[in-house]
N, C-alpha and C positions, 0 to 999 in steps of 0.2 A: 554834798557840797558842790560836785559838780553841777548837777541839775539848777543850782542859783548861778553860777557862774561867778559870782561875788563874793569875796571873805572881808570880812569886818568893812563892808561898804567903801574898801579901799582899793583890794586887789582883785582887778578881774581875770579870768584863765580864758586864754584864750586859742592857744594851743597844746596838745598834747605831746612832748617831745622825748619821754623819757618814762620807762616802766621798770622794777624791778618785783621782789618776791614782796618786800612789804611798803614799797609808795609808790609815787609819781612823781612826777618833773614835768610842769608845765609854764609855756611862756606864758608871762602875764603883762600888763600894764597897770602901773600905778596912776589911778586915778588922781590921786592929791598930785604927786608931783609931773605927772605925764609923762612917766618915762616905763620904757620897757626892763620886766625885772625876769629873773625865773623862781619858781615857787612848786619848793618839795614839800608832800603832802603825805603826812605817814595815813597808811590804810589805817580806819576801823578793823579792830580784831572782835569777829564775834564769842559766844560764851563758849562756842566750843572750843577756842584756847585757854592753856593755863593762864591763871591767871599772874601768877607767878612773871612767866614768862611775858605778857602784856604788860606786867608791871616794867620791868628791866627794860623791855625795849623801848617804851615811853620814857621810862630815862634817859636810854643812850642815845634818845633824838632830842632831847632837851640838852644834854651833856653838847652833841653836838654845834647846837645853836650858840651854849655859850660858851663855847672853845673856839670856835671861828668868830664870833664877835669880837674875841678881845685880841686877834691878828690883824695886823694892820703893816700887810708888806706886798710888794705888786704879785709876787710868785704864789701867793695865797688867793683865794676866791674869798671877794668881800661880801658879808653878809650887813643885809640891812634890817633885818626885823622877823620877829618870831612871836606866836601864838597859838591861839586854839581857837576854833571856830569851829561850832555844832559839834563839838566831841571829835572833828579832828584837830590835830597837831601838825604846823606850819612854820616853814621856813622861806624866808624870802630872803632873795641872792642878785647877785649883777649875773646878765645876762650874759652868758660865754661867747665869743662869736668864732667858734673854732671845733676842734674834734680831741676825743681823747687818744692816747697812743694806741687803744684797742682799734680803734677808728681809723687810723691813721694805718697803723697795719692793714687791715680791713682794704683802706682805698686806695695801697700799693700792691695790690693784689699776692699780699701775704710776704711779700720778698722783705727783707729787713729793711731799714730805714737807712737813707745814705749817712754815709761818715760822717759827713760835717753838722747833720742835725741830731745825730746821736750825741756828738761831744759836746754840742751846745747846749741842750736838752738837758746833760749831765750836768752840767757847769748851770744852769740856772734854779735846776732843782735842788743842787749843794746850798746854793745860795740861800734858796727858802727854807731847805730844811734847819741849814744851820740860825736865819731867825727864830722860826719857829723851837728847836731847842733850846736856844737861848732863853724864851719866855718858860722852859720848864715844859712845853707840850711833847711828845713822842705819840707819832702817828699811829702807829701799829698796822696799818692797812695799807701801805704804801703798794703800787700794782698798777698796770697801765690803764686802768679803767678811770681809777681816780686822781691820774695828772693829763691834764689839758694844754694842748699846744695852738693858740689862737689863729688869725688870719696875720697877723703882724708878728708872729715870732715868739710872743712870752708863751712863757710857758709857767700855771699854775697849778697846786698841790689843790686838793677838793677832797670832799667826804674824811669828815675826823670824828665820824662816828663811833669809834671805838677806844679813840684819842684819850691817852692818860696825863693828865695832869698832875707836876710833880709835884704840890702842896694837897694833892687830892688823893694820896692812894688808898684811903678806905676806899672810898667810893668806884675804884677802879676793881678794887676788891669783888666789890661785890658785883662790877658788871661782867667780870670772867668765869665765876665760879657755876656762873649757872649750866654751863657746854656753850652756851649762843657761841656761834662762829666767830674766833678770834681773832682772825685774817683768810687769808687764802691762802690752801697748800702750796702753791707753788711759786710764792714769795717772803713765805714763813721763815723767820730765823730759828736756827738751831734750838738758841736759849728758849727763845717761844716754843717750838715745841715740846720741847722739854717741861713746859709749863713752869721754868723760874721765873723769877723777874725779870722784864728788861727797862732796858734804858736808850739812850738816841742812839745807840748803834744798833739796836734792832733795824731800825729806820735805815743805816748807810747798809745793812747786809738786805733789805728788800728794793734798796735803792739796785744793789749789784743785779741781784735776780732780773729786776726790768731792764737795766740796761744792755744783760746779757742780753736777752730776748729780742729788743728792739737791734739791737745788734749783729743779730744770728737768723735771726726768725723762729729759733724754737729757745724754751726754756732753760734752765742749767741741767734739772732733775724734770724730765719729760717721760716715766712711766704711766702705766695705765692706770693705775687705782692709788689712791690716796694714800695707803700704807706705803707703798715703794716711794712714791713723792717726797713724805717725811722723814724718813728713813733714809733717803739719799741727800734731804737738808744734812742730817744729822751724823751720817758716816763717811759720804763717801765727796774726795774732791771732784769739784767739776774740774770737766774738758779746758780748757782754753780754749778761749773764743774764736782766735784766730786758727785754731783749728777747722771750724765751720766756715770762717772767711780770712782767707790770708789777707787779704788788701788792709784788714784794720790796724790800725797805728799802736806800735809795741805800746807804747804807753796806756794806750786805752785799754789792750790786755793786761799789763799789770794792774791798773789801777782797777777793774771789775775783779780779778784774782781778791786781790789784796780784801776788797768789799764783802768776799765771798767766805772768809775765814771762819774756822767753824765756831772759832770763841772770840769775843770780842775785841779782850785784848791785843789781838795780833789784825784787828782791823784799823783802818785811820782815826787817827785820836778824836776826831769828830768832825762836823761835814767841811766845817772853814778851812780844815788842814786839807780834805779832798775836795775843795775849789782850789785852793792853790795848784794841787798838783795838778788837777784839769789845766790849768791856766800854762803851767809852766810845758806843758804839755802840748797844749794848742800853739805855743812860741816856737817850738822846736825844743828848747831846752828842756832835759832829764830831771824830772823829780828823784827828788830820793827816794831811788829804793824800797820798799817796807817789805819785810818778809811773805815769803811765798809758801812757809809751811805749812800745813793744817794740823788744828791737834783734831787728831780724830781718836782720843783718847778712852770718850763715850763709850759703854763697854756695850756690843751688838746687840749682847740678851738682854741690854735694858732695858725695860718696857717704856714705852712713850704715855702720855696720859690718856687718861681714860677716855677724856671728850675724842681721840684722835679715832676709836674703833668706828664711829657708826660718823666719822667725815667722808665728805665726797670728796674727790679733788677740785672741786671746783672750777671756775672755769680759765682758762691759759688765757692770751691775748687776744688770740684768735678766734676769728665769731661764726659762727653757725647763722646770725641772725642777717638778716638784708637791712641794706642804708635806707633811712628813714621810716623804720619798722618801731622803734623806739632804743635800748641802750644795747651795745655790741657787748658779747659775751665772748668766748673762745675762739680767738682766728687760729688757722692752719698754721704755717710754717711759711717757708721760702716758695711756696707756687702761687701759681693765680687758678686761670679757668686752663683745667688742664684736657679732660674728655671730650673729643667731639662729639656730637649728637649725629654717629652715620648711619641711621636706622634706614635702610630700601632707599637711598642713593639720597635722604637728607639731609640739606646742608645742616652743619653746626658750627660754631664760634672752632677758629683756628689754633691750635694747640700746642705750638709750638711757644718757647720761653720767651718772655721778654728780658730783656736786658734790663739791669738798673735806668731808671727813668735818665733820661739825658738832661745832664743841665743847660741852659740856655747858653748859646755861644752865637758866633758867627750869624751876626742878626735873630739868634734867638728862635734858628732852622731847628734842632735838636726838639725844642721843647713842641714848636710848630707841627712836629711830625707827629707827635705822640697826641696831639690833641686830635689833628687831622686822621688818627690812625684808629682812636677810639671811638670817631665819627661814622666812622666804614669810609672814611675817602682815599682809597688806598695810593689810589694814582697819584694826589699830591702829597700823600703823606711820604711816598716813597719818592719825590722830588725833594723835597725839605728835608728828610733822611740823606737823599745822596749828597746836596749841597753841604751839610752836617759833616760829612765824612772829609768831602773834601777840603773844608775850611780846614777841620781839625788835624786834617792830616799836615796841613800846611805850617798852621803853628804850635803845634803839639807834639808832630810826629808820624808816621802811619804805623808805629806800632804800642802810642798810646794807647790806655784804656779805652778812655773817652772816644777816643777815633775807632778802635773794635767795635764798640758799642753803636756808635753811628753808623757802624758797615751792618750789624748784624741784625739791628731794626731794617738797613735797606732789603736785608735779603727775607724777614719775617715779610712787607712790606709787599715783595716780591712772591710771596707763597701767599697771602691774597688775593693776588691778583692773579692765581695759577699759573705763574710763570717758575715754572718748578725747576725747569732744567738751570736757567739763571741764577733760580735762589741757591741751587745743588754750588753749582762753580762759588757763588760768595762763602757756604758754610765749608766750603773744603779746605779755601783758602784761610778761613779764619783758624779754622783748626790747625793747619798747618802754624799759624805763628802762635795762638795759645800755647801747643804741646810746647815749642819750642821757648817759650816766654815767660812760660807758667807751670810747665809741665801736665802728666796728662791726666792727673788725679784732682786738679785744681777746679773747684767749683765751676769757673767760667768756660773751662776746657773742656765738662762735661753738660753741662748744659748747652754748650756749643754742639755736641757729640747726639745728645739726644734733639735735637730742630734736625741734623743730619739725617738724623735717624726717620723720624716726622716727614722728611723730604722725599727720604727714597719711597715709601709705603705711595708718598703721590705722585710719583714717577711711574709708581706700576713695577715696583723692584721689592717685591714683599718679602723676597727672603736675605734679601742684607738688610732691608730694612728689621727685619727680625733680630740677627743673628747682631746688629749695630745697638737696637734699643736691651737685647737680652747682656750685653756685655756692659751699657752704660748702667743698667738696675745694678749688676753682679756690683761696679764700682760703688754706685749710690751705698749701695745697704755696706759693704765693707764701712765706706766713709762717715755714713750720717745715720746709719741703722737700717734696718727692714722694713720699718712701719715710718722712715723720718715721709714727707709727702711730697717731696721730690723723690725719691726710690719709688713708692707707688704712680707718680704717674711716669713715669718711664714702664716701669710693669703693665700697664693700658696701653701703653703707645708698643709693648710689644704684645700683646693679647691684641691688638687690631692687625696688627701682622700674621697674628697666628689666623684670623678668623678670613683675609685676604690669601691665604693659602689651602684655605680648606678647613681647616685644620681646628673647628670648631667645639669640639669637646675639649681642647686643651682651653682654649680663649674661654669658653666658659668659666673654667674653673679657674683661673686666672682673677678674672672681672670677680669672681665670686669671693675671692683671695683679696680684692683690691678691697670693696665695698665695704667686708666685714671688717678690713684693720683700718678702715676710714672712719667706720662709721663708731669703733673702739678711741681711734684717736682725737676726731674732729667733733665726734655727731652725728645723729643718725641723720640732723637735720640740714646739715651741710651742706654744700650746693655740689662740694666735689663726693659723698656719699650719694648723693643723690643721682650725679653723672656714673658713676660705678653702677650701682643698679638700673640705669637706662642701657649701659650697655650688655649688662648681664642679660637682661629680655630679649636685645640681639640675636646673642647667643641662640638662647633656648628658642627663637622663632626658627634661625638656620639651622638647630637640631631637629626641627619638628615638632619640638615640644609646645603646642601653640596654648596648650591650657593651662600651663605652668608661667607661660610668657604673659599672659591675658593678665592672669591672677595676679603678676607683678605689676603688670601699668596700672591696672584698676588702685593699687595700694598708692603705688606712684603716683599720679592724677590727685589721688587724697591728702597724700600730702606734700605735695606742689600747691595743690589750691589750699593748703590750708598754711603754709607759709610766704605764699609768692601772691595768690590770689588769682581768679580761674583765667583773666586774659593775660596773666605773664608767659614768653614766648616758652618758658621750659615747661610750663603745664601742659602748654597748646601741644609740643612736641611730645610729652608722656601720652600726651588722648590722640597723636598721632598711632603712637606703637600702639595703643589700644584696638584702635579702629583695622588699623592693619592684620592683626591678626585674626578679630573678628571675621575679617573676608576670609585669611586661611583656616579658618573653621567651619566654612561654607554659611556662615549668618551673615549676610550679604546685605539683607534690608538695615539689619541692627549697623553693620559696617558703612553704608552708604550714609546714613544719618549721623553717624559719627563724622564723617570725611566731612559732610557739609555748614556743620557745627564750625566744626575747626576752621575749615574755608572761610566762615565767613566771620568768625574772630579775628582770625589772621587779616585778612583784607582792610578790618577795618584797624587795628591798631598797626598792622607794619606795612601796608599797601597795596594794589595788585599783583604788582611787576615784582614783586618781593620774593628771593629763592623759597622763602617758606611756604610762602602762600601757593604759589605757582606748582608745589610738590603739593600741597594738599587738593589742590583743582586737579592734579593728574588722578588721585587717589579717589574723587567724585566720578571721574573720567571711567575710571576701570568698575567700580561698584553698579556703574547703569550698564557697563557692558555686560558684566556679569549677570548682571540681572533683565538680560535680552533688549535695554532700552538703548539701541544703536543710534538713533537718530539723536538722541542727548548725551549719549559719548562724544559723536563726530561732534558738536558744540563745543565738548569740554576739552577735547585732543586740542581742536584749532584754537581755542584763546589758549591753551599750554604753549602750542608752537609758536602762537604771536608774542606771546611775553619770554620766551626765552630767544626768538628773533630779535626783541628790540634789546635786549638784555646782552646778550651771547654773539650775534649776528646769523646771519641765514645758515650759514656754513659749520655753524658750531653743535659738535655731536648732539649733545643734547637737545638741539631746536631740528636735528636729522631724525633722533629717535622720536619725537613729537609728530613730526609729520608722518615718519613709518605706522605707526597706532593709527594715524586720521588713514590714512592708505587702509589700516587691515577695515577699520570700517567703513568703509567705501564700499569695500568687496561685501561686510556681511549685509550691507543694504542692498545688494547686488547692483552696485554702480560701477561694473566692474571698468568699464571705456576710462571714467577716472581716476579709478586706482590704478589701473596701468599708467595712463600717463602724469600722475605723481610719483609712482616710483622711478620712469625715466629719470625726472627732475631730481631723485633723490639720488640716482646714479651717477646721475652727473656731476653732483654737487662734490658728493664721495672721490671719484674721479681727479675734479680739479685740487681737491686738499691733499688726494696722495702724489700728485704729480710733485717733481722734486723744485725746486726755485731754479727758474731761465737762467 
């Protein structure tokens, strides 16, 4: 079907924007009426499935079609037409113009969603679900995958593929019995798994699970394997949310409580009664009450049903996959990009926390900064930051959130820009009023604690950096667990201290500690699994281990290019560590050809003067030395030195140590009259930066 690009001479596809295990989601255009539609297309199943199973799921994409047809409410995704064409099965939909909450987690880099679009969020999906129940429908698959939150704010329920119909229950009958996946472990209600019947509070107990999530960043019941998932639906109460984040509004703690109960009856009578409470809640004024007990009366050795042995867990919110790859599966938790890429003095993306995104204020500097900041423009992103601080300090307060928040981008802003000692003074102070405001166990307090932490290591103070990032993990994992992905990357940020001190067999096994419960938690395909094992090959190069270090890039490079694609800059940095150790195995030819590769990838996607690129020309630089061809080193040292001169300026280590390399080959060409008087110039230079200021 793709190969015509036309389905019934009406719908053309035109792009691909959407893949799962059994269709697609492509945008299309409707030729009759000229509008743009989107149109899900179940795969052909060949004979080697049951057939059984072909049958049922051809049902419950037909079931689908006509269960959203007959919705007719904004919070819903409208469907406009369904059929079959060459033997597949089609559904044609309005075009979303927005992201799902998988999504949306995804491109807050994994931190929860702020307050006020969690409660909104809440408040409009009560709203649909409660039409939607009203017509008799129960979703059964409710999950952040399948509600969308537009460019304008609505927010709609999607995929009722599994959706029971309450004049339809044979036929719902029949589409569970077969095992087909019923929902997803880690939105599943109790009575579901239990395999009773349910009914629309199924729906309000998977509404809780998502909003827990979007709320926290991690799930209620966030074990490793499916068994403990449903098993924790089933016995055990969740944390309170405000656990994970005090800032959230009691009310929104009770009311996800309350959603999260293990039997129905002691949940909201049905979704209209929890938009009230949302409502009277977003006023200021106290809903009533609903009980906070759970029965967890469910005796433990009861078995769960049979489909539940051979389920996966499925995937959390949190996505493993890259934006614009097609549908986000499993995001992390509360981090973003936490490991830097410091393989043989490589720059990597900065790794300290960000703060909850800044709302727009005082001209709208807050939001300005964050844009500017994700640009790489640090210098004005840390102007728009500081103006940010100071507006809010003015009508806010200086020891509002908001006004933290704008000090504490100034000082991330500031470790950018390697102005370390400055960012050190903004995080000391900030800690100083968190402990004092928040105390020192409070999320913002430690996250503030680990950027400190981050700061000393680039001070050159590795061992409080250590001994600051080993005490913020000790809190983390007390607070939010061992494996939550805030405790792990503090764990890295103290494993880069440990390897800063020498101290490289511990940092090994650290990184090796890190990767494995990431790659348990997240994915093996993760971008932060992926960060863990770049820096584990670290390790094993500063151990000597260079055939063990090889053997991990090599894997690494495979699958970078085979998730990212071979000129994304994390690949180019995996065939970095490649290539480097190549030299330390003395295959120099193989290493120099790597180095040149990469140079000249880098050059052309991030630019000459680019830190990436200009550390891969050093890397060319050293592979022809090694390999006796001096006169095309001294080339590759001086364009190093000129791009970290225009970059750095003359005076800056780095453009000193560029010139030292062109000086040592001066001497091996035996030009020796120049290399003396480049090193003068380099003494000099040394000289005036240590003299103290007039």
């Amino acid at each position: 079907m793709a190969d015509t690009r036309l389905i019934q001479s009406r719908y053309r596809l035109l792009e691909l924007i959407g893949r799962g295990g059994m269709g697609e989601v492509w945008r299309a255009r409707d030729e009759s009426l000229g509008r743009q539609v989107a149109v899900k297309c179940l795969k052909p199943l060949g004979p080697q499935h049951d057939q059984a199973f072909t049958r049922v799921l051809r049902e419950r994409f037909r079931r689908e079609a006509r269960v959203a047809a007959s919705l007719q409410h904004r919070g819903v995704t409208v469907v406009h037409d369904f059929g079959e064409h060459d033997g597949v099965l089609y559904l044609v939909m309005e075009l979303l113009d927005g992201q799902n909450l998988s999504q949306l987690l995804e491109e807050n880099e994994q931190h929860p969603l702020p307050v006020d679009h969690v409660v909104d969020i809440a408040e409009q999906v009560a709203d649909a679900l409660g039409y939607t129940h009203r017509q008799g429908i129960v979703h059964r698959d409710l999950k952040p995958a399948n509600i969308m939150r537009l460019t304008d704010g609505t927010v709609k329920i999607c995929d009722f593929g599994i959706a029971r119909l309450g004049r339809d229950i044979g036929m719902s009958s029949r589409l569970t019995t077969t095992g087909i996946a019923m929902g997803t472990p880690h939105y599943m209600s109790p009575e579901q798994i239990s395999g009773k019947e349910v009914d629309h509070r199924s729906d309000l107990y998977s509404l809780g699970c998502v909003l827990y999530e979007i709320a926290t960043g991690v799930p209620p019941f966030d074990q490793e394997d499916a068994w403990g998932v449903l098993v924790g639906h089933r016995d055990t109460p969740p944390r309170p949310p405000r656990t994970h984040r005090a800032e959230l509004p009691r009310f929104l703690d009770r009311v996800v409580l309350d959603l999260l109960a293990k039997t129905p009856d002691e949940r909201p009578a049905d979704a209209g009664d929890l938009r009230r409470r949302i409502v009277l809640g977003r006023s200021g004024e106290q809903p009533v009450p609903g009980p906070l007990t759970f029965d967890t009366g469910v005796a433990r050795e009861a078995a769960l049903p049979a489909w539940t042995r051979t389920m996966t867990p499925g995937r959390r919110a949190a996505s493993p996959a890259r934006r614009g790859a097609g549908p986000l599966g499993p995001e992390a938790g509360l981090t973003g990009r936490w490991t830097a890429a410091r393989a043989h003095g490589e720059p990597g993306p900065v790794t300290t926390e960000p703060t909850t995104e800044p709302e727009e204020g005082e001209g709208g500097t807050g939001a300005v900064g964050v844009a500017l900041g994700r640009t790489g423009r640090a210098e004005e992103a840390l102007r728009a930051f500081g103006q940010a601080a100071a507006g809010r300090a003015r009508t806010l307060g200086p020891d509002h959130p908001e006004t933290l928040a704008a000090r504490e981008e100034t000082a991330n802003a500031l470790g950018q820009l390697g102005r370390h000692t400055e960012a050190h003074q903004v995080y000391e102070a900030l800690l100083a009023v968190h402990e004092r405001t928040l105390g020192p166990d409070h999320p913002d307090t430690l996250r503030c604690r680990h950027n400190l932490a981050y700061n000393l290591g680039r001070l050159g103070r590795p061992e409080e950096a250590w001994r600051a990032a080993r005490e913020v993990a000790e809190a983390r994992a007390r607070l939010l667990g061992p494996l939550h992905p805030d405790t792990l990357a503090t764990r890295c940020e103290a494993a880069h201290a440990l390897g800063a001190l020498g101290r490289h067999a511990e940092a090994l096994e650290t990184y090796q500690d890190v990767a494995h419960a990431r790659a348990s938690a997240l994915g093996d395909d993760h971008p932060d699994t992926f960060a863990a094992r770049y820096e584990t090959g670290i390790s094993l190069g500063r151990l000597g281990r260079h055939a063990e270090a090889l053997e991990l890039y090599r894997s690494l490079v495979e699958d970078r290019t085979r998730t990212a694609g071979a000129a994304d800059p994390e690949t180019l940095r995996a065939r970095h560590g490649l290539g480097v150790n190549l030299g330390r195995m003395g295959r120099w030819e193989e290493a120099l050809s790597q180095a040149r590769q990469v140079c000249a990838l880098r050059e052309r996607t991030l630019g000459p003067d680019h830190p990436d690129t200009v550390v891969s020309r050093r890397e060319v630089a050293v592979g022809l030395g090694w390999l006796g061809r001096w006169d095309d080193a001294l080339v590759a040292y001086r364009q190093v030195a000129e791009a970290h001169s225009r970059a750095l300026g003359p005076g800056h280590p780095r453009t000193l140590a560029a010139r030292n390399d062109e000086a040592h080959c001066l001497e091996r060409l035996g030009r020796s009259p120049e290399a003396a008087e480049l090193h003068r110039s380099l003494a000099a230079h040394r000289a005036r930066n240590a003299a103290p200021p007039g």
